[in-house]
NUPAKOL-682786 format. One line per 4 residues: their letters; for each residue x, y, z of C-alpha. Coordinates in Angstrom, 2 decimals, m for minus. Layout:
BEGIN
a) X:Y:Z; ...
This chain:
BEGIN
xxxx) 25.09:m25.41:m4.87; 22.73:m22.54:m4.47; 21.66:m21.16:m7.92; 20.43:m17.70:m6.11
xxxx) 22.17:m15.46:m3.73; 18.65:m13.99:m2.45; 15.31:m15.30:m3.28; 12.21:m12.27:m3.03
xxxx) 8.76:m13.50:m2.40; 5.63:m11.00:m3.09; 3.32:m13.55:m1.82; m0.21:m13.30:m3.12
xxxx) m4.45:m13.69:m1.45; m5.78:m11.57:m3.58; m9.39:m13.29:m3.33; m9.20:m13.50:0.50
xxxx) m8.71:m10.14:0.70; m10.54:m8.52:m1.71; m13.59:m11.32:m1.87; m15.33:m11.27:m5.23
xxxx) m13.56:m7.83:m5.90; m9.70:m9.25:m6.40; m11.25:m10.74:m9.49; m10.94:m8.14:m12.87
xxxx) m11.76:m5.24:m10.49; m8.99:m4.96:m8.49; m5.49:m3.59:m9.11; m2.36:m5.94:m9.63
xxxx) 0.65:m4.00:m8.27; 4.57:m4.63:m8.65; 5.81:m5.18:m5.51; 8.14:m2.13:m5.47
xxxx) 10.01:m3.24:m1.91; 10.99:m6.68:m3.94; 12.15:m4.92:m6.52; 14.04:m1.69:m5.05
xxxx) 15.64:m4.25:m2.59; 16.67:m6.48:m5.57; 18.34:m3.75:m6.98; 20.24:m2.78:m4.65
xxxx) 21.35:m6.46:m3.12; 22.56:m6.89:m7.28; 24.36:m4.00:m6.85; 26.50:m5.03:m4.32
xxxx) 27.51:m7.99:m6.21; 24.93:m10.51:m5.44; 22.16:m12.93:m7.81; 18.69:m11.60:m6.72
xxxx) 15.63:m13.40:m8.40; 11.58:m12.36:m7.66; 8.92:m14.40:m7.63; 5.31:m12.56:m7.95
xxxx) 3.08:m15.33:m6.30; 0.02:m12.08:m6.37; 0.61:m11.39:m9.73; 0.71:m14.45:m11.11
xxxx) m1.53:m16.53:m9.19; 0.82:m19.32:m7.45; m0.15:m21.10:m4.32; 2.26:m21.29:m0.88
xxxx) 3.13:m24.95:m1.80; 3.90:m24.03:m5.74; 5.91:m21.33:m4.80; 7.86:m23.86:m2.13
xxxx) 8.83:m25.89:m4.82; 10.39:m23.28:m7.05; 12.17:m22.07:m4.27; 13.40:m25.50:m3.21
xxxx) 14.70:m24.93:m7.39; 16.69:m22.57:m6.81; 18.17:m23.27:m3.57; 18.96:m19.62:m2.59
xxxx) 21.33:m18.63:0.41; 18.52:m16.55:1.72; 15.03:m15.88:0.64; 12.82:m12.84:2.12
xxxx) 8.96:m12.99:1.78; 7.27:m9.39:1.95; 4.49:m8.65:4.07; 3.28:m5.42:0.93
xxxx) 0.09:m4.32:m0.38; m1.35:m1.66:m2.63; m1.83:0.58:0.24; 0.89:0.40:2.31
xxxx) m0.62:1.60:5.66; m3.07:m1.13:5.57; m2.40:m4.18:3.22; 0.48:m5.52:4.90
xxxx) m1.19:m6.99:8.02; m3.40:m9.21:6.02; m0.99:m10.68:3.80; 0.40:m12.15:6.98
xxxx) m1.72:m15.31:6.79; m0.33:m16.23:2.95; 3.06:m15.15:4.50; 3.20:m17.56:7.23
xxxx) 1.49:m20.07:4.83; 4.22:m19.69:2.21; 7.24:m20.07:5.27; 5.29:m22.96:6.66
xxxx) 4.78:m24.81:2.42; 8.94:m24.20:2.49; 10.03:m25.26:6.12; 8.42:m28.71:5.55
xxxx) 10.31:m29.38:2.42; 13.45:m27.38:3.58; 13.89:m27.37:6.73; 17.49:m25.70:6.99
xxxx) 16.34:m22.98:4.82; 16.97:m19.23:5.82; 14.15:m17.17:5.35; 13.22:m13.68:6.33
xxxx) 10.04:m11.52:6.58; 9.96:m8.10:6.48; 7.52:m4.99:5.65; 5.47:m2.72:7.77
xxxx) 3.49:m5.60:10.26; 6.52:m7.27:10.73; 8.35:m4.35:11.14; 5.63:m3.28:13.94
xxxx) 5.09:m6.47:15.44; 8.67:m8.51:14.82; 8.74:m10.57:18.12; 5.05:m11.47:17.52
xxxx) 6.55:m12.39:13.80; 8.98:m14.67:14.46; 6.58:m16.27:17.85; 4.06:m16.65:15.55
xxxx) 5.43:m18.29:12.45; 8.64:m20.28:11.17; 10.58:m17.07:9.65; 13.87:m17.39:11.04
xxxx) 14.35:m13.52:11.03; 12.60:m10.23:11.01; 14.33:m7.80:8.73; 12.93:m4.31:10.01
xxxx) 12.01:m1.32:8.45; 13.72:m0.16:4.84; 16.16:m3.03:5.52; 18.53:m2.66:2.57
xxxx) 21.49:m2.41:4.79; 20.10:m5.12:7.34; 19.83:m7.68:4.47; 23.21:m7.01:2.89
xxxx) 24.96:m7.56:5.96; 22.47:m10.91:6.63; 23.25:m11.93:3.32; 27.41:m11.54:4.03
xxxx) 27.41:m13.57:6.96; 25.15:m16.44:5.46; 27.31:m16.57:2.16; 30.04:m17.04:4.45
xxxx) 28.90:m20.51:5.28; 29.99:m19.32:8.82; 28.15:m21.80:11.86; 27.03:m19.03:13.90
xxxx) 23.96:m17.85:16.16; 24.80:m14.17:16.39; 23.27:m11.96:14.05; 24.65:m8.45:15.55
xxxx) 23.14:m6.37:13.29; 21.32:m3.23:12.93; 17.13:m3.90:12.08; 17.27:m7.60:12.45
xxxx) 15.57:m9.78:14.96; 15.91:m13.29:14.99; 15.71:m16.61:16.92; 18.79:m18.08:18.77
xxxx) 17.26:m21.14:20.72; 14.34:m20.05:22.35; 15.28:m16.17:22.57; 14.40:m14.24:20.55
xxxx) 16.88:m11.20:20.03; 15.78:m7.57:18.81; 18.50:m5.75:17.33; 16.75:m2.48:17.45
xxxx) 16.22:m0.21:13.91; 19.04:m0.21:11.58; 20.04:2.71:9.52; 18.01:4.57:6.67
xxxx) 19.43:5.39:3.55; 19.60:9.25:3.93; 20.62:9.89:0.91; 17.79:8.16:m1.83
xxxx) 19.97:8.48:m4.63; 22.39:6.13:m3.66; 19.48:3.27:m4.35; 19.63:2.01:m7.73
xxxx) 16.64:2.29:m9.58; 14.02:m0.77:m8.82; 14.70:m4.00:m10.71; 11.84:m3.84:m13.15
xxxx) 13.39:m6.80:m15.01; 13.06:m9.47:m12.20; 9.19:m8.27:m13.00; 6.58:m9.85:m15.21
xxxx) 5.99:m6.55:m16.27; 3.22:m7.63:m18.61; 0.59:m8.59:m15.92; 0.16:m5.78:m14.00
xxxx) m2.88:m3.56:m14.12; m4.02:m0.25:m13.19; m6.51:0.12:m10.86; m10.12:m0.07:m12.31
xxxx) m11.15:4.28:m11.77; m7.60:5.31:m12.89; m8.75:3.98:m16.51; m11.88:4.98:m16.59
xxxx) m11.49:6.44:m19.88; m9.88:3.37:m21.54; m10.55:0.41:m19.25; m9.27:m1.69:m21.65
xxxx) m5.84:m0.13:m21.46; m5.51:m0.67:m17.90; m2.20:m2.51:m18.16; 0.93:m1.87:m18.48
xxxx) 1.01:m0.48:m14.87; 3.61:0.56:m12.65; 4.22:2.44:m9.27; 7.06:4.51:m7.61
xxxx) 8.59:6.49:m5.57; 9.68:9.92:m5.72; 9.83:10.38:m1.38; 9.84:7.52:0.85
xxxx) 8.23:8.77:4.84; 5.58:10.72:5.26; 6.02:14.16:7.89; 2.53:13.90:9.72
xxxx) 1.67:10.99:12.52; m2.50:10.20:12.14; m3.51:7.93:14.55; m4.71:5.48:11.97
xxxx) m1.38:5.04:9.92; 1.25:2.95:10.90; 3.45:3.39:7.67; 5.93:4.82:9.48
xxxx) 6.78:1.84:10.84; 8.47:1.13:7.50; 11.00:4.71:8.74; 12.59:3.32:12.25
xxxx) 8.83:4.22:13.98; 8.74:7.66:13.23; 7.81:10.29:10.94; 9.85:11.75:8.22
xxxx) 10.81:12.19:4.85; 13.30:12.04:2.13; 12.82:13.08:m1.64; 14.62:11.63:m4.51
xxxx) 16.56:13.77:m6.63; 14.16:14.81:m9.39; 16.71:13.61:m11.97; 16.36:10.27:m10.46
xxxx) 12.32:10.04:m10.78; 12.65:10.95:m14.80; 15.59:8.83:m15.40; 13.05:6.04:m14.22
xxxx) 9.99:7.35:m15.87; 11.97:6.90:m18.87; 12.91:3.13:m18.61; 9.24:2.80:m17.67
xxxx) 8.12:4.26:m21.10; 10.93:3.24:m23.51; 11.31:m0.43:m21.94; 8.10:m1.55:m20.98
xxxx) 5.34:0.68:m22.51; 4.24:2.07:m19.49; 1.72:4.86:m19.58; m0.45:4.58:m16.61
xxxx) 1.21:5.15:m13.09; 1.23:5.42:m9.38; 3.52:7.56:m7.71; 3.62:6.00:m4.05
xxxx) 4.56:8.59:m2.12; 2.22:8.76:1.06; 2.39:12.71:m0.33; 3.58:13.43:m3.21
xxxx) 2.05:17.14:m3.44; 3.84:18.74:0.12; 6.91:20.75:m1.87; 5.69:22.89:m4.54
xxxx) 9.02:24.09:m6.20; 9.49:20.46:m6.52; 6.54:18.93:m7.70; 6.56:21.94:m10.59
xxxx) 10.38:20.96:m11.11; 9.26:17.56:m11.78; 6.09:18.16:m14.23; 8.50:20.47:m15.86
xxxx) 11.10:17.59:m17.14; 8.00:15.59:m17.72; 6.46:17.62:m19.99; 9.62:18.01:m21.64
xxxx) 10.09:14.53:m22.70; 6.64:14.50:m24.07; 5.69:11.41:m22.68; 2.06:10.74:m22.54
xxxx) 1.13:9.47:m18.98; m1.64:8.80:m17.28; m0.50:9.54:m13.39; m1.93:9.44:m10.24
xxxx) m0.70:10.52:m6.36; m1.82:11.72:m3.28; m2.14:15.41:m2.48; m3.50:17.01:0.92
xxxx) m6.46:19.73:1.10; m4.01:22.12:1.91; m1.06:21.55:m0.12; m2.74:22.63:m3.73
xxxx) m3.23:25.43:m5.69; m4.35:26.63:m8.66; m0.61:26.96:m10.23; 0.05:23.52:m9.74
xxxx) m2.63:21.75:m10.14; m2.30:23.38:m14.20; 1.60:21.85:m14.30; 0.80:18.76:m12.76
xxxx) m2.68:18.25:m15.35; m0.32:19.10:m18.11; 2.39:16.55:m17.11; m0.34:14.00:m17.06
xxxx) m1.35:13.93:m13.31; m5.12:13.94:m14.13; m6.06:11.88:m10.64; m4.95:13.31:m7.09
xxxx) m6.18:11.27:m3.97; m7.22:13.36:m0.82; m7.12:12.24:2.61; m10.46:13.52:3.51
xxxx) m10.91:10.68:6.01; m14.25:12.22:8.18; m17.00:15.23:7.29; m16.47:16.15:11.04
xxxx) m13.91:18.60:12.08; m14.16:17.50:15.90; m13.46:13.79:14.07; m10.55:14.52:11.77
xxxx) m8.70:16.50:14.10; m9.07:13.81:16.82; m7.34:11.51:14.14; m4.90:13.61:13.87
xxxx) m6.15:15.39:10.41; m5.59:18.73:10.92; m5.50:21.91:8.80; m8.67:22.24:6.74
xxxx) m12.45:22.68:7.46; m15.37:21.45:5.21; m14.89:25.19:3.06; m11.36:24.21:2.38
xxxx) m12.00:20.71:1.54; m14.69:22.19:m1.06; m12.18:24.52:m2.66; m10.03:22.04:m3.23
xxxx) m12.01:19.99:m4.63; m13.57:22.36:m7.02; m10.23:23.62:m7.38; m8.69:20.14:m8.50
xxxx) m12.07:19.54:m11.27; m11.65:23.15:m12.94; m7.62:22.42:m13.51; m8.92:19.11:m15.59
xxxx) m7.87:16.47:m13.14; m10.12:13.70:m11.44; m10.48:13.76:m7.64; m10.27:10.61:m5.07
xxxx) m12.11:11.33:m2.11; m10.94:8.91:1.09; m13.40:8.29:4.18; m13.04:6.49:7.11
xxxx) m15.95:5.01:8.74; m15.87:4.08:12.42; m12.75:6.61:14.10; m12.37:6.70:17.44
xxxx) m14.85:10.15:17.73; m17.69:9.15:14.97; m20.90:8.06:15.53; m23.88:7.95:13.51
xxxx) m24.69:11.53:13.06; m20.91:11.90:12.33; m20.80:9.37:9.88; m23.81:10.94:7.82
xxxx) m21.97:14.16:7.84; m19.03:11.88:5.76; m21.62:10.37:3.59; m23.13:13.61:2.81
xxxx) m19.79:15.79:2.68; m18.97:12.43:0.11; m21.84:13.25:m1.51; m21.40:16.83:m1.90
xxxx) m18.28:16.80:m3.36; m19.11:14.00:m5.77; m15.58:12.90:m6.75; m14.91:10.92:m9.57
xxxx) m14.03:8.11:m7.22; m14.29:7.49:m3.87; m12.90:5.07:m1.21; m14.87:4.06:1.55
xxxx) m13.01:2.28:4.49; m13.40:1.17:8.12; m11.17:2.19:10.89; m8.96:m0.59:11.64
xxxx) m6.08:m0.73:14.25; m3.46:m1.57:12.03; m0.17:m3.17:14.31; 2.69:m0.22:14.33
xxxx) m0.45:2.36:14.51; m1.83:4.73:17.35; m4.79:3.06:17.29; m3.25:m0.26:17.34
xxxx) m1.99:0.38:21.18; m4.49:2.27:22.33; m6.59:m0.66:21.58; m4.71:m2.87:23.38
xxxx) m4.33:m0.38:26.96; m8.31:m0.65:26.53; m8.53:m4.27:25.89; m10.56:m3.20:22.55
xxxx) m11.73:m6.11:20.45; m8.99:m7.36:17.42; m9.82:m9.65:14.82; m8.89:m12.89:15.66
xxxx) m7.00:m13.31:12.40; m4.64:m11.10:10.43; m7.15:m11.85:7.49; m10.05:m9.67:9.71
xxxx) m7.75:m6.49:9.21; m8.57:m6.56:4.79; m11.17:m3.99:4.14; m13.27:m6.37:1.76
xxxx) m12.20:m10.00:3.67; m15.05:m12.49:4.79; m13.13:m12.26:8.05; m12.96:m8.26:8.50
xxxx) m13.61:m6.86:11.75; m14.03:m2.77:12.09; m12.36:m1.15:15.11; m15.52:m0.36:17.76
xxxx) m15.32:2.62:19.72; m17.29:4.29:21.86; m20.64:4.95:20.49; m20.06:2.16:17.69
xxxx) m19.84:m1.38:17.33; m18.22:m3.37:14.40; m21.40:m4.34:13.13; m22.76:m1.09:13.23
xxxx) m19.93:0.93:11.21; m19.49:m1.91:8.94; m23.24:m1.98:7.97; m22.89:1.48:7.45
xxxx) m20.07:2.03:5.71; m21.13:m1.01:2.94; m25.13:1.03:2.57; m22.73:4.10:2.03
xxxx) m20.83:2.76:m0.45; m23.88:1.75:m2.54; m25.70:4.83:m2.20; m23.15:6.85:m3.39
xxxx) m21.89:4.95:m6.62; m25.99:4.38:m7.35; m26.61:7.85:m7.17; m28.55:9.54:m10.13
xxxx) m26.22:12.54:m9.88; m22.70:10.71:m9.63; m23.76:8.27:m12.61; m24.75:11.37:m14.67
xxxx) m21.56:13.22:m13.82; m19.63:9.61:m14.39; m21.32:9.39:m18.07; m20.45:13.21:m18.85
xxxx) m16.89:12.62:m18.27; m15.98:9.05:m19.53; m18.50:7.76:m21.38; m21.46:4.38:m21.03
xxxx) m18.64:1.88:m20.38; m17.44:3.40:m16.99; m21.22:3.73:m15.91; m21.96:0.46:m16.93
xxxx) m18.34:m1.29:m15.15; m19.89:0.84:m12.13; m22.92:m0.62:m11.57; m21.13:m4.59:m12.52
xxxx) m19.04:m3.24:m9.22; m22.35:m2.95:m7.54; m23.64:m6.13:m8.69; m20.79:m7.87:m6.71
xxxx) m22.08:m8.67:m3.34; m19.10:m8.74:m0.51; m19.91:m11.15:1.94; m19.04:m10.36:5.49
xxxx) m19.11:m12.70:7.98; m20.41:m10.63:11.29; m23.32:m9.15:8.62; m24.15:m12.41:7.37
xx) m27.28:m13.00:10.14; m28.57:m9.86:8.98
């Protein structure tokens, strides 16, 4: 007899993405989709159990066997990462790993995938690997319904429902997108007690000031969708393909803030939102009730150039925002509006910037390395704008053509080099494999982007303005950073 209704899997390659950095550098997030889809599966009356295989370090086979334990109806293994426009592709090799570990000793089990790749690229899915369905998109409603006909015990093939795709014989049938939940409210809040809430940790420049206290960590949501379509995202293949967004009743957000706190001693937090500062009458409702219930937090969330001022960047400070991330992406106009990053010029991005230091709170300045328009002399503008603005943190990437992205199919009308594995599409993987374009190849932009990333955290002026505003220890966990060598396969003849 099955001991679980539905079985979630955050499966975990931490070290093959991340290389020497998914040691004690990197962030361990709770896999939010796990639990927000727990909660609302348990609502409707069904056992849900999670099993972290990231956070707690299990291999594909170990987590085989205690699946084969609990002998659930169905289980569902996530495709999720900390950034949710980009880590889902990789984690498709431990996916597939993890489906293959359980098909061998299970054979008749039911399993689904689901998250943004598979979401993007569900026939290739299901072709590819031994899921036995693709649950698309948000898929609460597509997993419920899945989950009725399977307890059912009924001996059928068709699956006619909204999101799913799935084998029957040698077809493979796409149901299309199912429905979002347009109303966020009616989720429960996530299931924080199918967690191990004790292991996760912040990332390493959100405690800067106490990088011992990096855990307990959590993230959420306050929106799910994001309104704006760059070429380089493909999140909104997690929102039927296209762009949008919902908010969360402010109520809601607190209420869970609260069990956060009072249940699990949570102080230092991610909101998830791909922006979280685009409605100002709500984000100042918001850091209102927070301030109210005098919780002391330690917040970050993205913002846009253009979506701050000087009003809220006081409330959210004094609610404990003190980090916003901007999408910066390129120091070129002609770039960042090809990407489809539109609104500011290099004056605006230094206002806000300035803007965001004077109200108290720390600044994370995102680049992308390698877009369809850069080339050298563009790229140095990035590195110098980087520079410039000398943000408490800053992320480096390369453009990658992430499946369910712009970029993604223009690459293939063009016939542009992919990586051969899903591994090549991690930022910091052995395996990773930059997007060439015109003027660039992936040896080029990846050499550059990695000499970037060491000038600017060795710079005499950053390290001074790092030691002014949290102390010797961050300096000194800066330069250990630096010290860790990431070893890239396409570099390694140079």
């Amino acid at each position: 007899m099955p001991k679980t209704d539905l079985l979630l899997i955050n499966p975990g390659n931490r070290t093959q993405m991340y290389g020497k950095l998914g040691g004690s550098i990197s962030a361990i997030e709770p896999p939010i989709w796990a639990a927000l889809i727990a909660a609302f599966i348990r609502k409707k009356g069904f056992s849900v159990k999670i099993i972290d295989a990231d956070a707690e370090s299990l291999s594909p086979e170990a987590v085989a066997d205690m699946v084969i334990k609990e002998n659930p109806i169905l289980t569902g293994v996530g495709a999720f990462g900390a950034n949710p426009s980009a880590s889902s592709t990789p984690k498709m090799e431990v996916v597939n790993d993890i489906i293959s570990s359980l098909k061998r000793i299970s054979p008749n089990s039911k399993i689904f995938t689901y998250g943004i790749h598979p979401s993007a690229l569900p026939q290739r899915t299901l072709e590819e690997g031994c899921a036995d369905f693709v649950c698309k998109g948000e898929c609460f409603n597509t997993i419920y319904e899945l989950l009725k006909i399977l307890t059912k015990n009924i001996n059928t093939k068709d699956f006619p429902i909204g999101g799913l795709c799935y084998k029957r014989d040698s077809v493979i049938v796409n149901n299309g997108w199912g429905k979002l939940i347009e109303n966020l409210d009616q989720l429960p809040l996530a299931a924080w007690d199918l967690l191990p809430m004790d292991i996760y940790r912040a990332h390493n420049w959100h405690c800067f000031a106490q990088l011992e206290d990096r855990a307990p960590y959590a993230v959420i949501y306050t929106s799910l969708g994001c309104p704006f379509n760059c070429t380089y995202c493909n999140v909104r293949s997690l929102y039927n393909g296209k762009p949008g967004i919902r908010f969360r009743s402010i109520k809601s957000v607190v209420d869970e803030i609260g069990v956060l706190v009072n249940n699990y001693r949570v102080r230092n937090i991610k909101i998830l939102d791909e922006l979280f500062v685009i409605k100002q009458e709500r984000v100042i409702e918001l850091c209102d009730l927070i301030i109210k219930q005098g919780y002391d937090l330690n917040i970050w969330a993205y913002a846009r150039i253009d979506t701050i001022n000087k009003a809220i960047l006081g409330k959210m400070k004094r609610a404990g925002i003190n980090w916003l991330a901007f999408g910066i992406e390129s120091g070129s106009m002609d770039v960042r509006n090809d990407a489809g990053k539109r609104g500011f010029d290099r004056a605006g991005i230094m206002d806000a910037i300035k803007m965001t230091h004077e109200a108290g709170i720390h600044a994370v300045g995102n680049f992308i390395f390698g877009l369809p328009n850069d080339n050298i002399g563009t790229m140095k503008e990035t590195l110098k704008l980087a520079k410039a603005l000398n943000c408490e943190y800053a992320n480096f990437y390369v453009a990658m053509a992430y499946p369910g992205s712009d970029l993604y199919q223009d690459s293939l009308r063009k016939g542009t080099k992919l990586p051969d594995s899903w591994l090549g599409f991690a930022q910091f993987s052995a395996e990773t494999l930059p997007l060439p374009n015109k003027n660039l190849s992936s040896e080029e932009i990846l050499c550059f982007r990695d000499k970037a990333f060491k000038e600017y955290y060795s710079s005499p002026a950053y390290l001074k303005m790092l030691e002014d505003k949290f102390g010797h220890k961050a300096v000194e966990h800066i330069k250990d950073t630096l010290s860790h060598k990431i070893y890239r396969k396409i570099l390694a003849p140079f």
